[in-house]
N, C-alpha and C positions, 0 to 999 in steps of 0.2 A: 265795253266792260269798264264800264269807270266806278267810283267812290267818291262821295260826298258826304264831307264832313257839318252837322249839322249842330247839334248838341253837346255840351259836356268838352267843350276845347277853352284847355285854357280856367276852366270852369272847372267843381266835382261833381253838379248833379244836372237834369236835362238829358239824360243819353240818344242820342238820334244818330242815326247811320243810314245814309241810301245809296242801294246799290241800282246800278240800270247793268243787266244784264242779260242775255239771251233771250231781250225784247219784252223782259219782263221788270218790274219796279218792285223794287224790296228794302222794306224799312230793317231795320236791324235796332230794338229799340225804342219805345216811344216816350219818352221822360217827360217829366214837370220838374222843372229848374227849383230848387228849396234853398232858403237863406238868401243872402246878399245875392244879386244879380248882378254879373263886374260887366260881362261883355254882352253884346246885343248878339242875337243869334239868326243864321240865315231861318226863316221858314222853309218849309218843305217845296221844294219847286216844281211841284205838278197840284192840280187838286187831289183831291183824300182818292176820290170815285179811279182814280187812274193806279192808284197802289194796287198790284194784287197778292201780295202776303206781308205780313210782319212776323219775324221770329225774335223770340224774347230771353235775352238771357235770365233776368228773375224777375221777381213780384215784386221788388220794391220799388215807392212810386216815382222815385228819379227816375227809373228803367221803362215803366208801364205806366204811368198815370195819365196822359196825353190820350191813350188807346180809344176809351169814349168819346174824343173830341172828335177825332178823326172820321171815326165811327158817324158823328153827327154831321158832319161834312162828306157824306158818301162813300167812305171806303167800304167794302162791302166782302175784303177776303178774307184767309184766314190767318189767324193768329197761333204758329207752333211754339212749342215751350215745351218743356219736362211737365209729368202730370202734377206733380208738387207743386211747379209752380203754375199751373195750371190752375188747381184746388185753392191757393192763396189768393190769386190774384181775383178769384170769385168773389172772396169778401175783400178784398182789398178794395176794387173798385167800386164794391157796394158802397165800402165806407165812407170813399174818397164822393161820389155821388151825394150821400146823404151829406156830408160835410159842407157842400160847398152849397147847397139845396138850403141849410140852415141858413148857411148864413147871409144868402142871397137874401131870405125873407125878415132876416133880424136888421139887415142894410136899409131894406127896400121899405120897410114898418120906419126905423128911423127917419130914413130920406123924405118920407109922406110928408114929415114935421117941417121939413126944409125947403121945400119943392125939388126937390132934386129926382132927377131921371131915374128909370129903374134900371136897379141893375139885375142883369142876367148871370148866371151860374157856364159854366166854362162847358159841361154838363149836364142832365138830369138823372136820376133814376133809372128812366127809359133805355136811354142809351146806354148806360152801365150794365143795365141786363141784356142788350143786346147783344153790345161789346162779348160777354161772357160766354154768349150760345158758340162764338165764332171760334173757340179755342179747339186747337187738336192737338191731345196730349201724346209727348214722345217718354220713350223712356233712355237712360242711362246707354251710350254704347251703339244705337240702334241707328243706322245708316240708310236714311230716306231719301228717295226722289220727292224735290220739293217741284220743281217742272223739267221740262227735258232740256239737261243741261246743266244743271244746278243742283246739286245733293249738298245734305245736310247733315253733322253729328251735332248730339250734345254730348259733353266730357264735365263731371264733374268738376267744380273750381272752388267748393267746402266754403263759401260765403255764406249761405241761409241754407234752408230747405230746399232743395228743387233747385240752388243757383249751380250756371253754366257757366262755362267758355263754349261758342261757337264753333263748328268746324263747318267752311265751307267751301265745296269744289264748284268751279265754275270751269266751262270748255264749252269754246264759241271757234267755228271753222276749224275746229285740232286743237285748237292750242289750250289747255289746261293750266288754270292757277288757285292755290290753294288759301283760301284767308281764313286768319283765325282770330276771331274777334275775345281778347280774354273775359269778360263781363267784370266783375268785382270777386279779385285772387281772393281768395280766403285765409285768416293765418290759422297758424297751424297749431294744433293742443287745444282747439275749441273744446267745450261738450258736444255731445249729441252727434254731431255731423261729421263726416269723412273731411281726415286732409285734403287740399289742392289734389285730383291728379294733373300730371304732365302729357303734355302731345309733343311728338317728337318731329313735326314738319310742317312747314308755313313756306310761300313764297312772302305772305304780307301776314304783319301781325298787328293789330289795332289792341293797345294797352291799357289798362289802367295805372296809375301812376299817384293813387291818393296819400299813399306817406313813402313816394317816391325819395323822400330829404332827411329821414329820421329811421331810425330804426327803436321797436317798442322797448326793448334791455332785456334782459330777463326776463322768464315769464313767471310772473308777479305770484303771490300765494293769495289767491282771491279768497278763497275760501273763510282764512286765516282774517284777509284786511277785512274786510263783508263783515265777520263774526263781532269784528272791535269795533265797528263804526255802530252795528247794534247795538252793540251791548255796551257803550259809552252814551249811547244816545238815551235808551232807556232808561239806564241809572239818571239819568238827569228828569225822565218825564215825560222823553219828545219824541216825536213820531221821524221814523225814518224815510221820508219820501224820496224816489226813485224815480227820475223824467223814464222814462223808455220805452224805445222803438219796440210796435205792440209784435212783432213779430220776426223772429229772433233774437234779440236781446232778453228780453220779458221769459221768453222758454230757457234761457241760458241760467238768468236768476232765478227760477226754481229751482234748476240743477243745483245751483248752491247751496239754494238755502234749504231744501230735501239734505243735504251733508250735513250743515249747518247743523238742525234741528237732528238728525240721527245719531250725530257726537257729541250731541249736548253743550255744543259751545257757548251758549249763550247765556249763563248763569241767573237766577234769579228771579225769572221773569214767564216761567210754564213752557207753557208750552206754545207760545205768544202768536196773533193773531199776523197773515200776510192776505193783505187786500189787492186782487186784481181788479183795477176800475178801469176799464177798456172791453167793450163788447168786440171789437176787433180782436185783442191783444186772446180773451175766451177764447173765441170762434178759432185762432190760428194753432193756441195749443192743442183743441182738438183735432187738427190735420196734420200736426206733430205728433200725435198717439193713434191716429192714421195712417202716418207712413215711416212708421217705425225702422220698418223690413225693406232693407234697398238701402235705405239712407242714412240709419243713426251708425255711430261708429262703434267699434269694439266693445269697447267699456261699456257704453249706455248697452248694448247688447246684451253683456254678459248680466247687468243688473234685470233686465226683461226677463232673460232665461231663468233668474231667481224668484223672478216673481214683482218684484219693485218692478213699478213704473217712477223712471230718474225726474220725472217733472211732477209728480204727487206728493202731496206729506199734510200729516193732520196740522188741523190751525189756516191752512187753504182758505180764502172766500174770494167770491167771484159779486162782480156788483152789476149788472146788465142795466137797469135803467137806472134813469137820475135821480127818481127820489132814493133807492139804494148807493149811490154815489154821495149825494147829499147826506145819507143818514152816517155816513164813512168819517165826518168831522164832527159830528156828537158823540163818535163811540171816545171816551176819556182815557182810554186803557192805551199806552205804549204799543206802536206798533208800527208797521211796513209798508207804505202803501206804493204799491208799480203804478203807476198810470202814464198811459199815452199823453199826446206826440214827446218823441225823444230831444227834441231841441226847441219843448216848450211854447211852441209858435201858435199851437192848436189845443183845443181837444180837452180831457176830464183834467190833464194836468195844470193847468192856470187856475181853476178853479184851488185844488189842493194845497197850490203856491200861496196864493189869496191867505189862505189858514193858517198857513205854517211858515212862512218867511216873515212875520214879524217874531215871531214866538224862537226866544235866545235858546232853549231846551231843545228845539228839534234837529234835525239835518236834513240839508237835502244832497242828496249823491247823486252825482253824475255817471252814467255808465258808457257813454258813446261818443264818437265826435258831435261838435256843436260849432255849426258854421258860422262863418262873421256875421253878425245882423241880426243873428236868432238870440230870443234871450235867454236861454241856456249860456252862450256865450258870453252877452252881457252879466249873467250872472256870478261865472267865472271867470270875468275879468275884473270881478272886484266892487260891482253896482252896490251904493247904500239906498239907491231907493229906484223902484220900480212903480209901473203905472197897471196897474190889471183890473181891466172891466170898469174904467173909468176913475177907479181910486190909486191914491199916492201909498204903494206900502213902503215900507223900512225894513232893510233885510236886514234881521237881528240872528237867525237862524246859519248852522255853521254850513259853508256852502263847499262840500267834496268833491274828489272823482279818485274813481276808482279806478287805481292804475292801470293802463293797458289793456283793459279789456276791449277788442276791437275784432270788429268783422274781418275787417279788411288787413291783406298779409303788408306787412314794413318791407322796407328797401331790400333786407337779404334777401325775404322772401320774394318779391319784385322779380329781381335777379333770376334768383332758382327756377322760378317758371320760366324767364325768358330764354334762361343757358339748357333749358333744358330741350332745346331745340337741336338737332343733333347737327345739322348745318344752318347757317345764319342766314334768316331771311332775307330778301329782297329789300326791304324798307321793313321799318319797325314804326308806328305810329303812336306818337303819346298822347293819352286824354285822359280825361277823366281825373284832376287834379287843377291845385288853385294855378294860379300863372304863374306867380314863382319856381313853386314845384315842378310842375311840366319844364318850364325850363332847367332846373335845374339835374332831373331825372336823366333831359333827353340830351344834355352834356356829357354826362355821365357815360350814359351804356355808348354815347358815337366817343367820347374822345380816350375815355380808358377803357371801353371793353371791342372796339372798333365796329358795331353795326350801324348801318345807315340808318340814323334816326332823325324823325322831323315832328315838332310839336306845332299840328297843323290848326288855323284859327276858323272859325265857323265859314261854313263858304267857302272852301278850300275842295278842288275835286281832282282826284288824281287816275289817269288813264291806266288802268293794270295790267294793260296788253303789251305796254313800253315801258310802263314806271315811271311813267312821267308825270310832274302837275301840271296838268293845262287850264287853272284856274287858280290863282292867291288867294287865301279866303284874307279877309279885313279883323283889323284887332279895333274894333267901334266901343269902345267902353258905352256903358247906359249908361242916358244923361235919368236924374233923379226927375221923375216926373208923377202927373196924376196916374190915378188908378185908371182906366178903360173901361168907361161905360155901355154898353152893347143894349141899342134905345130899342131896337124889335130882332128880337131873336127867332120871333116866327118869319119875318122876311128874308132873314139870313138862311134860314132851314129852307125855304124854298126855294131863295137862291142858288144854294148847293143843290137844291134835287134835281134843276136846272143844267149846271155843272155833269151833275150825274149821267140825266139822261143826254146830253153830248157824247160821254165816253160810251154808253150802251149804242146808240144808232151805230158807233164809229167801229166797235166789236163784232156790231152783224152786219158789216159790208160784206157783201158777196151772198148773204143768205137768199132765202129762197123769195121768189117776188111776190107771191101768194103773203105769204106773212109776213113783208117790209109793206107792202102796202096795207095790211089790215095795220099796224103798229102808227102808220101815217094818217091815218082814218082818226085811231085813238085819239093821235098827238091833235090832229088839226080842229077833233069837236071838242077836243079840252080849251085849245087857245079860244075858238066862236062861242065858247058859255064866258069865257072872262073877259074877251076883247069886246067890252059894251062901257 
């Protein structure tokens, strides 16, 4: 019964968690690390083909974006989740597929000109839809055997659509321990979606800790700042641009701006046009007007029963392909455009940037965190010029954030999920936060709230049958290096199936000799067609 720590230590994005237990290996997690990369992180320490499940607290790609790799490397089980996040992570992965698919071939067109190696995609398509088939979706509340020995809940934790806290029971030889892994607390007074709930019992609790140092103040009058940033922007001429995460953030700013437009706050200006350019950010609101029922909260509720749907309002446009994205900087009319990635890095939003960050008339608003390194960050730290798509722009454009709006719950909230444990865990584990923070958090709840807490570094594995580390993970800061070029990706895909079929011969020991020997037959006329 041990735990390793694999991702997201020390770090806030990357989530990995592997459990070995009752003979069985379980991911908890499969992340892609986003922004600055500080510390190097252990890999997974078996191959992909020897996992047999991964449970997922949500669809964002810190949490799940890896899932297709793994997938490509043999793992072959399955993947439980809420059906929310089930249904997200369907286009999510697609996107994240087509994303890296692009730009593999935009890399590999340029590098022709250079001589340079091709580069491969971390992913394809293929595996992303694979990936997908492998999901089985749980609901809210719902108490599964995941193998014998191992049960599982998910509890609401009001972060996205569909996100979770883990609840899981493990019992090997009698003895029984309960880990409850929180996923990304959610704060509280969002739209749409339910507060955090609380669980009331853990031997081990594995945290997040992302504004473990700060608490958000008040909660802001969005509505109200939202109204004035428009409506300052327009009297001037200039388009409101909006970096945001295409899925939950993006549903939230409709919520608004449906208010918005319903009170008429925005003087002047009609009934003024809001551009979504994000085929992902589309595709998610419509699985947000899909699982309305289970998941929105009161309010957005009570507006359903009226008839409003809380994320529609005239003036709406959706842009799905590029030359609709492109036609988005011809339209001359005052107006709002959301577009994905939320921290800039990616995606329709650079393009938007491109247009509108020289231009002294527009805004661009910030609505989420923006990790070190991403230029979101750069650009809220005050950047006069930026480089996009190979040109030098000049941010003339006024560059906001809009206070507090945040997924993730502050320090009180932090707290309230963890006191909310009726008796104090066994060990308290912090992740999921910068290095600072983690430290600082995990000071916090051990020296003035008194529970055993430890902010454990990648590669860190701790026995849960005694509560002991019987492994130090390493704090390896990454050294600043090239990209990784990956020279045959089809040798590697065979290599793994290689991999693979080691753990399949090694599963049907003891089977029947009639079909070990037919299976030996297969194996041995496949090697004498290639050993020539």
């Amino acid at each position: 019964m041990h735990l390793t720590f694999l991702g997201a230590t020390h770090e806030v994005t990357g989530s990995c968690f592997y459990l070995e237990a009752c003979n069985k290996h379980i991911l908890i997690d499969c992340g892609m690390e986003q922004g600055r990369d500080a510390f190097e992180n252990q890999d997974i320490p078996i191959p992909a083909a020897q996992i047999d499940a991964v449970v997922l607290t949500h669809a964002h790609m810190d949490h799940s974006g890896k899932l297709p790799m793994i997938y490509s490397q043999g793992f072959r089980g399955k993947i439980h989740a809420t059906s929310a996040t089930s249904a997200l992570c369907d286009i999510m992965l697609r996107d994240s597929a087509h994303i890296q698919m692009a730009e593999a071939e935009w890399r590999n067109r340029k590098g022709k000109r250079s001589g340079d190696k091709a580069f491969i995609p971390l992913y394809d398509m293929e595996d992303a839809l694979s990936t997908i088939r492998m999901f089985v979706p749980h609901e809210y509340g719902e108490k599964f055997t995941l193998f014998d020995g191992i049960e599982i809940r998910f509890t609401d934790v009001g972060h996205l659509l569909g996100s979770s806290s883990i609840e899981i029971w493990v019992t090997e030889e009698g003895i029984t321990k309960k880990l409850v892994f929180s996923g990304d607390i959610g704060n509280v007074n969002q739209p749409l979606i339910k507060d955090p709930q609380y669980i009331k019992e853990a031997d081990y609790v594995i945290m997040e800790s992302t504004y473990g140092d700060r608490n958000h103040g008040e909660t802001p009058d969005y509505v109200g700042e939202l109204s004035r940033v428009i409506q300052e922007t327009f009297d001037r001429g200039g388009n409101v641009v909006i970096p945001s995460f295409a899925i939950g953030r993006t549903q939230v700013l409709l919520y608004f701006i449906r208010k918005i437009k319903e009170d008429r706050l925005v003087k002047g200006h009609g009934d003024f046009k809001v551009y979504v350019d994000s085929p992902l950010a589309i595709e998610a609101t419509q699985i947000y007007e899909k699982n309305m029922f289970g998941y929105f909260d009161r309010e957005s509720m009570d507006l359903i029963h009226r008839g409003i749907n809380p994320i529609k309002f005239p003036g709406l446009k959706t842009s799905i392909t590029s030359d609709e994205s492109k036609a988005i900087n011809f339209d001359e009319e005052p107006k709002v455009i959301i577009s994905a990635a939320g921290m800039c890095d990616a995606g329709r939003i650079r393009h938007h940037l491109k247009h509108n960050l020289w231009r002294e008339d527009s805004t661009i608003l910030f609505v989420g965190h923006q990790s070190v390194g991403t230029l979101g960050r750069i650009l809220l730290d005050g950047a006069t010029e930026v480089k996009l798509f190979g040109e030098q722009i000049t941010v003339c454009a006024s560059i906001k954030r809009l206070s507090g709006v945040s997924g993730h719950a502050d320090r009180d909230g932090l707290l309230k999920w963890l006191q909310s444990f009726e008796k104090k865990p066994s060990s308290v584990f912090v992740v999921h936060g910068d290095d600072q923070v983690c430290n600082i958090f995990t000071e916090y709840i051990r020296d003035e709230l008194g529970y055993n807490a430890v902010a454990p570094y990648s590669g860190t594995i701790y026995d849960l049958r005694r509560n002991v580390c019987v492994v130090e993970g390493k704090m390896i800061p990454v050294e600043k290096k090239t990209e990784t070029v990956k020279v045959d990706s089809v040798f590697e895909r065979l290599l793994n199936a290689g991999k693979r079929l080691l753990v399949v011969i090694q599963k049907n020991k003891g089977g029947a000799n009639k079909d070990l020997a037919k299976f030996a037959s297969q194996i041995n006329s496949l090697c004498d067609k290639w050993d020539r």
